[in-house]
C-alpha beads as a LAMMPS data file, in Angstrom:
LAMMPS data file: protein, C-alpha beads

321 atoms
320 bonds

1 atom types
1 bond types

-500.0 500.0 xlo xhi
-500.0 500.0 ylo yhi
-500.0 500.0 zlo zhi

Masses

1 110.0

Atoms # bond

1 1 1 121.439 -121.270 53.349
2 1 1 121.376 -119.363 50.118
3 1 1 124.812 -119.605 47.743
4 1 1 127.031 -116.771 47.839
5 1 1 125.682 -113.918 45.794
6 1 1 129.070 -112.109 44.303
7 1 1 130.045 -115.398 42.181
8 1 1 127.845 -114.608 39.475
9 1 1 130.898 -114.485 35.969
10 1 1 134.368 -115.005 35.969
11 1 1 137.326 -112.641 36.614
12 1 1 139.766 -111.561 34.281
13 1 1 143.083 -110.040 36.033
14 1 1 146.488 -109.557 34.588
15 1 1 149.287 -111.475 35.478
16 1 1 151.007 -110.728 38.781
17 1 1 147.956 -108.958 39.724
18 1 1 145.542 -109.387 42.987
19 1 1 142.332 -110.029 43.219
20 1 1 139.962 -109.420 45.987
21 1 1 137.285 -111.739 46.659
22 1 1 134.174 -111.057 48.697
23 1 1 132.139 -113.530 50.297
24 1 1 128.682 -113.145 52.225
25 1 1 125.253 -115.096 53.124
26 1 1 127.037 -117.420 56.016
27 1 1 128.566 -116.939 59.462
28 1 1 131.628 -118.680 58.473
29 1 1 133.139 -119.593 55.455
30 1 1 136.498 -122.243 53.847
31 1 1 138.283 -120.998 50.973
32 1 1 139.958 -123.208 48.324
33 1 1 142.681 -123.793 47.685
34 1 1 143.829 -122.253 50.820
35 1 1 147.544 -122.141 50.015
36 1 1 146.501 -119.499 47.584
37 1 1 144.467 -117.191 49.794
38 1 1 145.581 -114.827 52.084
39 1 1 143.085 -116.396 55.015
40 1 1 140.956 -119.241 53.925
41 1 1 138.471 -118.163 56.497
42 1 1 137.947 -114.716 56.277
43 1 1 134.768 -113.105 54.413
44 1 1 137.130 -111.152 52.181
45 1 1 140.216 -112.795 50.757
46 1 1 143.157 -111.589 48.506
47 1 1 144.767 -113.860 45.639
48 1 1 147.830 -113.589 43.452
49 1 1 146.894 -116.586 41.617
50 1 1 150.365 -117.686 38.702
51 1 1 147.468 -119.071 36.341
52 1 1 143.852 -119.375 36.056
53 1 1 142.519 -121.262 39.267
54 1 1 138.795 -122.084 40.074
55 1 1 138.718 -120.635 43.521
56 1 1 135.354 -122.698 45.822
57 1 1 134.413 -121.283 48.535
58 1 1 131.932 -122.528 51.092
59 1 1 129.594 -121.043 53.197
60 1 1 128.377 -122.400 56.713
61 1 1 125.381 -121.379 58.158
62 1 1 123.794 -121.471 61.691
63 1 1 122.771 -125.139 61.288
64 1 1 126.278 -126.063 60.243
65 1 1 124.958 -126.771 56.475
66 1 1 127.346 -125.469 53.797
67 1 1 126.857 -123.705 50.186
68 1 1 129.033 -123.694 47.553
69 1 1 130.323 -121.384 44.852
70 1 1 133.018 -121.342 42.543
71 1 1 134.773 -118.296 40.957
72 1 1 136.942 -118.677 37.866
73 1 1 139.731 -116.115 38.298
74 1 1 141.362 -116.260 34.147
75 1 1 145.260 -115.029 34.698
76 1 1 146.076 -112.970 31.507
77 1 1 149.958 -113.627 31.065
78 1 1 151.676 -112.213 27.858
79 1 1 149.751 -112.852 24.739
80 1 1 150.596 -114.789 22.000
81 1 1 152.835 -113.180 19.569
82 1 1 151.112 -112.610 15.988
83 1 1 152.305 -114.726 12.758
84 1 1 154.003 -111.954 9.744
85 1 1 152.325 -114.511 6.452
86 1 1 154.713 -112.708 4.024
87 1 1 156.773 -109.674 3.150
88 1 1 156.630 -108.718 -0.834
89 1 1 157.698 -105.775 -2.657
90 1 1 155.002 -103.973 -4.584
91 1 1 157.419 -101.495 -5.869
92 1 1 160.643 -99.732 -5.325
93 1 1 158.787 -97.780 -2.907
94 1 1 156.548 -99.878 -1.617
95 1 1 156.930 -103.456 0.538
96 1 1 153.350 -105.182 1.536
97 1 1 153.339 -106.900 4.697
98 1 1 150.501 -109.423 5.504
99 1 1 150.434 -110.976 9.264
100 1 1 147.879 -112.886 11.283
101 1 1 146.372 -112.027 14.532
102 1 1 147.501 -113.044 17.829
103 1 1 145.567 -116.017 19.045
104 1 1 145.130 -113.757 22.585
105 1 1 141.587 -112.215 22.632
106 1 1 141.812 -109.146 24.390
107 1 1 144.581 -107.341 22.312
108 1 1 144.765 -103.574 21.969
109 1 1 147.321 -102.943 19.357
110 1 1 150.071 -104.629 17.053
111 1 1 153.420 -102.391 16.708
112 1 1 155.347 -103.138 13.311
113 1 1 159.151 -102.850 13.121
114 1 1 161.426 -102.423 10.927
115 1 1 165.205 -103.346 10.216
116 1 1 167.188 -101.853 7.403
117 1 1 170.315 -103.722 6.092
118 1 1 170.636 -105.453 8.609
119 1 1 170.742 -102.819 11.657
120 1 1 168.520 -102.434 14.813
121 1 1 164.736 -102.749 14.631
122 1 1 162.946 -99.725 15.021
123 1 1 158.960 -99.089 15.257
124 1 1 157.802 -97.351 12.513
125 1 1 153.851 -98.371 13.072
126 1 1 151.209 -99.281 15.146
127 1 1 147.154 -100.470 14.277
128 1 1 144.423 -100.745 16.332
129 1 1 142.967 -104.178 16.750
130 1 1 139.402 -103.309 15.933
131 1 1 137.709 -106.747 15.936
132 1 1 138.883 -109.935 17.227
133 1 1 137.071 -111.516 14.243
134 1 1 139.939 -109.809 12.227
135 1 1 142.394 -113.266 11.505
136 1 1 144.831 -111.194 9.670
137 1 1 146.083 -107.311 9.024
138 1 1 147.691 -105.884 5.921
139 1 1 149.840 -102.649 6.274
140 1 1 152.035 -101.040 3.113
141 1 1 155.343 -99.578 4.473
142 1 1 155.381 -96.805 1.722
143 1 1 158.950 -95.465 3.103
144 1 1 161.340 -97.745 1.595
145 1 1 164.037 -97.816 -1.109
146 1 1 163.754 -101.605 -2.063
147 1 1 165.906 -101.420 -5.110
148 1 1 169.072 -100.888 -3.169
149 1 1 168.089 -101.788 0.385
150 1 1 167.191 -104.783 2.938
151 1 1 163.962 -104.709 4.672
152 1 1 163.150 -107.073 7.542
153 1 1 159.710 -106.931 9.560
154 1 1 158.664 -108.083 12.799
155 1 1 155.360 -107.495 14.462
156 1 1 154.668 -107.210 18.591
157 1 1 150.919 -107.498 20.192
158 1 1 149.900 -104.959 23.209
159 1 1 147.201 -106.826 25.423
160 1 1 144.504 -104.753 27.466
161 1 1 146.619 -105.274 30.854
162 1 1 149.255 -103.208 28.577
163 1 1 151.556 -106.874 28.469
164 1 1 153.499 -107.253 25.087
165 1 1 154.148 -110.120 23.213
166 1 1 157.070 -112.065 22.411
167 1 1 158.099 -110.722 18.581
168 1 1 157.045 -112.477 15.667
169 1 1 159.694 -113.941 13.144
170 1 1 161.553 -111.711 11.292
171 1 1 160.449 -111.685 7.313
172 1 1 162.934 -110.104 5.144
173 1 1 161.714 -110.259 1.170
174 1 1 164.123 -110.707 -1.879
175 1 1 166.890 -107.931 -2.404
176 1 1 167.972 -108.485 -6.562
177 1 1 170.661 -106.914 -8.082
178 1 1 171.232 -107.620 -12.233
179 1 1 174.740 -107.133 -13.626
180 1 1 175.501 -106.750 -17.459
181 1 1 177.807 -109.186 -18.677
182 1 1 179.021 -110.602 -22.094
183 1 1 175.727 -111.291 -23.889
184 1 1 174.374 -112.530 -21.034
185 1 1 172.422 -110.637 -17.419
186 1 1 173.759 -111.911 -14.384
187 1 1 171.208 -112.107 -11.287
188 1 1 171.938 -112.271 -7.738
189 1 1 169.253 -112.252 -5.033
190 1 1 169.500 -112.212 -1.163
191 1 1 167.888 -115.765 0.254
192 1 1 164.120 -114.967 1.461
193 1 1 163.797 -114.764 5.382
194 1 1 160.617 -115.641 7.738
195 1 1 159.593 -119.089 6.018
196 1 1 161.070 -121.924 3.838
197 1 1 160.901 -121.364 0.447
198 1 1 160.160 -124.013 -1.645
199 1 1 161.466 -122.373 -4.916
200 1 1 162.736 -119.118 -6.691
201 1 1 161.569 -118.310 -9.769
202 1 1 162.888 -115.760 -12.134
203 1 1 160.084 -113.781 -13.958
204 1 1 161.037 -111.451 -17.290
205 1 1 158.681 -108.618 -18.170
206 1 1 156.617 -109.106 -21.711
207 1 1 153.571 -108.097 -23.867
208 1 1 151.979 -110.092 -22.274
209 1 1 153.223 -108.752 -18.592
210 1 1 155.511 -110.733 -16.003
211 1 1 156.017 -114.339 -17.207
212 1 1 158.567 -117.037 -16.262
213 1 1 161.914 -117.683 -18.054
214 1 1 161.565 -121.166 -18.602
215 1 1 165.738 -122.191 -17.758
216 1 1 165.216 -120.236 -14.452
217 1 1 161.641 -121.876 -14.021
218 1 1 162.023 -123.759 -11.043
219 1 1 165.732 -122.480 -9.274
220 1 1 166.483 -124.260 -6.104
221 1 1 165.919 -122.661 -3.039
222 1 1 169.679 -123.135 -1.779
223 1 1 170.522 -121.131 -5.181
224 1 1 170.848 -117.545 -5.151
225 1 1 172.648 -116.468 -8.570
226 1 1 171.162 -117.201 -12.179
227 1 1 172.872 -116.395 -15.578
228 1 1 170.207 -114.979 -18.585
229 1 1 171.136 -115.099 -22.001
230 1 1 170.748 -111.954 -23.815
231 1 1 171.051 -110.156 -26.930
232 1 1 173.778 -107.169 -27.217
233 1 1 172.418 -103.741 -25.840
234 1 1 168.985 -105.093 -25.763
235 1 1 167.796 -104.117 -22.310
236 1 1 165.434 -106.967 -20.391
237 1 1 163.527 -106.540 -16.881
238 1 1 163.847 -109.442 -14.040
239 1 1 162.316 -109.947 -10.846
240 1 1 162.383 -113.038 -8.467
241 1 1 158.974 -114.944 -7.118
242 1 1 159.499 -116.849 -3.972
243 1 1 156.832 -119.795 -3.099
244 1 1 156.715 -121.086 0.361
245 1 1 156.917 -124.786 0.749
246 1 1 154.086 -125.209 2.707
247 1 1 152.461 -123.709 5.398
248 1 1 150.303 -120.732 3.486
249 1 1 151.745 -121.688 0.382
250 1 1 152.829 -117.729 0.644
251 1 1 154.563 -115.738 -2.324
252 1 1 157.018 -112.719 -2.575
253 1 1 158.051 -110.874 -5.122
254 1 1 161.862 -109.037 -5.525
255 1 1 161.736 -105.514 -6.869
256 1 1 162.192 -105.632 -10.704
257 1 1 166.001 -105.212 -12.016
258 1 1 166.797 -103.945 -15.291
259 1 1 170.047 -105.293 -17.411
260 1 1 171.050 -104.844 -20.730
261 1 1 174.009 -107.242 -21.692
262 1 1 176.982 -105.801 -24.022
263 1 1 179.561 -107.312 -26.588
264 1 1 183.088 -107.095 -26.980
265 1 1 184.323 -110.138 -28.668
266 1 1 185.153 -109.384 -31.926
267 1 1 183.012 -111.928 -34.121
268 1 1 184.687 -114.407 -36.810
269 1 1 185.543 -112.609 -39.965
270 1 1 183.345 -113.074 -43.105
271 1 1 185.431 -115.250 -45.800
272 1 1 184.852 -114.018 -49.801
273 1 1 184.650 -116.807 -51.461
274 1 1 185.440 -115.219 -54.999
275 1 1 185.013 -111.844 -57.153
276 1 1 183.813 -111.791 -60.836
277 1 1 183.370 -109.008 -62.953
278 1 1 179.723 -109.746 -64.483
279 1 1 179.665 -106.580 -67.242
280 1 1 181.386 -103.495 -67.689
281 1 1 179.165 -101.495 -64.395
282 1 1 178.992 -104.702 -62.306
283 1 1 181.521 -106.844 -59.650
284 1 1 180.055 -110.457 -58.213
285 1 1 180.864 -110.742 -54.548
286 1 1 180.069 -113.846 -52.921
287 1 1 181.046 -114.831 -49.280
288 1 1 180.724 -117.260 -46.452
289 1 1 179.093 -115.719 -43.308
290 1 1 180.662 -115.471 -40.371
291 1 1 180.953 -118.498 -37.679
292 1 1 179.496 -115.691 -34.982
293 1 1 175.741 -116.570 -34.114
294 1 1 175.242 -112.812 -33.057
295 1 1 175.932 -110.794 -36.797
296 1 1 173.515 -108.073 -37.116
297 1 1 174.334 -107.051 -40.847
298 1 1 177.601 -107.171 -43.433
299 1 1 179.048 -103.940 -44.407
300 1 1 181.022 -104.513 -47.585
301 1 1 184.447 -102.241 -48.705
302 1 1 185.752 -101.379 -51.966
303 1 1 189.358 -100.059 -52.836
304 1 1 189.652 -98.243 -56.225
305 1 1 193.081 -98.575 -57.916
306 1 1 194.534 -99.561 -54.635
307 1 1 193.658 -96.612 -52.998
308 1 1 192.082 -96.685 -49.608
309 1 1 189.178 -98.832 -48.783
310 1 1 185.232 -97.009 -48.102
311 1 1 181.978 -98.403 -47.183
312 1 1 179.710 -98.806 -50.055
313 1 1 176.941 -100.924 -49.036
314 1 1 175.706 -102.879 -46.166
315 1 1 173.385 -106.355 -45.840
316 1 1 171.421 -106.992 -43.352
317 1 1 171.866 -110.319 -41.876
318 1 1 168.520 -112.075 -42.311
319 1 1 169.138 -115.492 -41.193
320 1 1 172.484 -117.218 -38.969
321 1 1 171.228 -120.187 -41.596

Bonds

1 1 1 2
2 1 2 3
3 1 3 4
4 1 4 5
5 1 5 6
6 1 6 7
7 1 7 8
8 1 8 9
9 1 9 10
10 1 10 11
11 1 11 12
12 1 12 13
13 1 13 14
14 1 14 15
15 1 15 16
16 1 16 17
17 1 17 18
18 1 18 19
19 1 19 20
20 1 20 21
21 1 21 22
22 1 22 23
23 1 23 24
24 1 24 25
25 1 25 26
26 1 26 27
27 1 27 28
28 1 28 29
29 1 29 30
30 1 30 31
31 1 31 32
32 1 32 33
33 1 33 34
34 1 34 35
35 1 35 36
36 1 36 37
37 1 37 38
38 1 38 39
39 1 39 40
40 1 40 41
41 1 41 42
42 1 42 43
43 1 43 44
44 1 44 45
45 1 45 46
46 1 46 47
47 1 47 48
48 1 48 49
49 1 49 50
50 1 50 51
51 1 51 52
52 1 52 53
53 1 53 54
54 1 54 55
55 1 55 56
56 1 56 57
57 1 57 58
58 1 58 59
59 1 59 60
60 1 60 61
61 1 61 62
62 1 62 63
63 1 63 64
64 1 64 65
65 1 65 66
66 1 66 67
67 1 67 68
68 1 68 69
69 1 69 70
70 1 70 71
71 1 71 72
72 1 72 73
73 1 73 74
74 1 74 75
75 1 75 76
76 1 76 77
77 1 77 78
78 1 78 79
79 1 79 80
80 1 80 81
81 1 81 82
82 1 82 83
83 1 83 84
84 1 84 85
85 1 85 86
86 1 86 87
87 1 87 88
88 1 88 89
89 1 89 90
90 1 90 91
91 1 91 92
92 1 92 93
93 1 93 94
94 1 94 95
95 1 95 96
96 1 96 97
97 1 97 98
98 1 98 99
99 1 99 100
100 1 100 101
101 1 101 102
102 1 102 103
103 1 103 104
104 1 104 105
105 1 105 106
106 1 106 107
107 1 107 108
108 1 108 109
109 1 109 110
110 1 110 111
111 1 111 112
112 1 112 113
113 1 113 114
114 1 114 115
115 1 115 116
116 1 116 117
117 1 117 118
118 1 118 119
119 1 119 120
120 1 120 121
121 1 121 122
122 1 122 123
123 1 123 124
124 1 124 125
125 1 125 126
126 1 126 127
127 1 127 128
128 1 128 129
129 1 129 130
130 1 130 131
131 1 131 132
132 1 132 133
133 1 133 134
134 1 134 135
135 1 135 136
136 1 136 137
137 1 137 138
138 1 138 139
139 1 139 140
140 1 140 141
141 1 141 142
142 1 142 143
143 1 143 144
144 1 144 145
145 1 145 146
146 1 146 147
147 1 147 148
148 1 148 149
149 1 149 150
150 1 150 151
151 1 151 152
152 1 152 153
153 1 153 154
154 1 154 155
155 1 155 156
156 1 156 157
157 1 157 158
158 1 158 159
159 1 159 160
160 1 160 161
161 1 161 162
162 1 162 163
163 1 163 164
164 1 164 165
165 1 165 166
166 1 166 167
167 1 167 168
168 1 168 169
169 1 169 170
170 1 170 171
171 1 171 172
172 1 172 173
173 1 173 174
174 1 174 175
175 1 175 176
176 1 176 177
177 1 177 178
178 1 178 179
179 1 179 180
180 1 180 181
181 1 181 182
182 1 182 183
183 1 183 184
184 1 184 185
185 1 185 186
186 1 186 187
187 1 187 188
188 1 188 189
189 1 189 190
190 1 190 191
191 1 191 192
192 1 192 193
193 1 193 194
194 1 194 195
195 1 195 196
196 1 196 197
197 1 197 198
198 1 198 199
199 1 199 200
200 1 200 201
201 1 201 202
202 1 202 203
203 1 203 204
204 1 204 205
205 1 205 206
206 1 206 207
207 1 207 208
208 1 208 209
209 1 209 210
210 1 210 211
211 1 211 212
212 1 212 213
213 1 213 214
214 1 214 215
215 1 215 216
216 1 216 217
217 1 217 218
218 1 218 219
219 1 219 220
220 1 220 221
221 1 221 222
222 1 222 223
223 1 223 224
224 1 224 225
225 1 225 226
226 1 226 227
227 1 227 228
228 1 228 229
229 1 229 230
230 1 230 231
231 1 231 232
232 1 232 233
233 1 233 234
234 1 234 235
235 1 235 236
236 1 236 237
237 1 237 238
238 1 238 239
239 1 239 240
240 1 240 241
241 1 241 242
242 1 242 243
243 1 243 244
244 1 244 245
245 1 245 246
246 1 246 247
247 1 247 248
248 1 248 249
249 1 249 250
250 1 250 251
251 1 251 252
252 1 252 253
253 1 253 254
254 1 254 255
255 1 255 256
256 1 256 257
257 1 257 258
258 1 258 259
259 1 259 260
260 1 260 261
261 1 261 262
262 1 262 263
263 1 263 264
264 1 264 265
265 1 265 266
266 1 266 267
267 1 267 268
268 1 268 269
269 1 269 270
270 1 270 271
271 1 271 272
272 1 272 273
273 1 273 274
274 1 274 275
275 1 275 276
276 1 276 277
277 1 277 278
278 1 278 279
279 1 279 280
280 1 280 281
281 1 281 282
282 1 282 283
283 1 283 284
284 1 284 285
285 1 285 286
286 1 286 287
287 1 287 288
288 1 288 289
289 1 289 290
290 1 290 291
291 1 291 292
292 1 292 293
293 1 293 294
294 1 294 295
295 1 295 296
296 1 296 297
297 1 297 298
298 1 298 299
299 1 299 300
300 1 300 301
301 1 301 302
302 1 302 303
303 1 303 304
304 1 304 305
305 1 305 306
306 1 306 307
307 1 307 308
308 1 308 309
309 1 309 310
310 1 310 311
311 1 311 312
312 1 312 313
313 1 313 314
314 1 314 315
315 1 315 316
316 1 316 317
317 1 317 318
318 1 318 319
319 1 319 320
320 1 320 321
């Protein structure tokens, strides 16, 4: 007796699908596992299998003498949700989003969604998967305001028996906001969302291009807030790098802030220490500095026969030494 002829590859069917199966080359025939067939002993069969099953069939001929076969029937269930790597803001107007494939091999698409400021997640994408041998996707959501608003991502795979995925985790990058304050910028950043971050640090813009500040090197990742020391209507630009603590060793970047601290506390007067008239055209002046640490320059007054006092000269302070 010659083996069954249809079993020649496996069958791929979606889950909660049927499959028919043919069978031919006997004059009777036992199909296994007969719970799972709708007659074990008919020459065509129907199965509704839950998950992939090895179905054996086997095929009696005149003399009594089976054959076997086996058929692998693969149950395609919903596929395996894709992994968002990071979220980052490129710009104001620009967050990057970087996610790796779902492990599933037969997917069709990945839809991206979005959630602003917390509301409901809308799709606002969707990308072909091209190749399998893709292991991750990069798209650049070029419709955002990321100075003043929060931006959280998820990603969903579409399988070929049109099955969707569970969502991925949600990654929301840094929202910073800088406030002036007395000589000093005041940061406050929203907590990264989608992995664990192993530290925040706060980066100032230079010659030399983004650098880190060296007090807010290494902030804790249960720290949100930051206080800069600045210089009085000098204006200074901040952004926040995140660093996963593990995993992908990820990183995200804020959107760049800028803050320009201010002054109002009157500094310590200047104390003259004495006045001597030198010649007949000139006055000695000679004074302590001032106890502030922030004098920009001296501006010395002069009163003529006790009338009312006028600028007449200014000194740049050179040194708080």
């Amino acid at each position: 007796l010659q083996s069954p002829v249809p079993f020649n590859f496996d069958t791929l069917i979606c889950g909660g699908n049927t499959v028919t199966l043919h069978a031919k080359g006997g004059i009777s025939y036992l199909w296994r596992p007969s719970k799972l067939v709708s007659d074990s002993t008919a020459i065509v069969v129907q199965a509704t299998p839950a998950r992939s099953t090895a179905f054996i069939l086997s095929a009696f001929g005149a003399n009594g003498c089976p054959a076997y076969d086996t058929l692998n029937v693969h149950v395609d269930h919903k596929p395996d949700p894709p992994a968002i790597e990071y979220a980052t803001v490129k710009s104001y107007g620009e967050i990057d989003l970087l996610f790796q494939k779902s492990d599933s091999n037969d997917i069709e698409t990945y839809f991206i969604y979005r959630s602003v400021n917390g509301g409901v997640s809308s799709k606002i994408a969707s990308m072909a998967n091209t190749s399998n041998a893709n292991a991750a996707y990069f798209y650049a959501d070029k419709t955002v305001k990321a100075d003043s608003n929060h931006y959280a991502y998820q990603v969903v795979a579409l399988d070929s028996c049109g099955t969707l995925s569970d969502t991925s985790v949600s990654h929301r990058p840094v929202l910073l906001t800088g406030t002036a304050g007395e000589l000093v910028s005041d940061l406050n950043w929203s907590f990264y969302a989608g992995f664990s971050p192993k530290k925040y640090m706060i980066q100032t813009w230079g010659k030399s291009g983004w650098v880190g500040i060296d007090s807010g090197n290494n902030v804790q990742p249960n720290k949100n807030s930051f206080a800069i020391p600045g210089t009085c209507n000098i204006s200074a630009y901040f952004r926040i790098k995140v660093i996963e603590n593990g995993g992908n060793n990820a990183i995200s970047y804020s959107d760049s802030v800028r803050v320009t601290p201010f002054d109002t506390v009157k500094p310590a007067a200047p104390v003259i220490q004495y006045v001597s008239v030198l010649n007949a055209f000139q006055v000695l002046v000679q004074w302590e500095r001032s106890t502030s640490n922030t004098i920009k320059n001296y501006q010395v007054y002069r009163s003529d026969n006790e009338g009312k006092y006028q600028k007449m000269a200014t000194f740049i302070n050179v040194s708080n030494t």
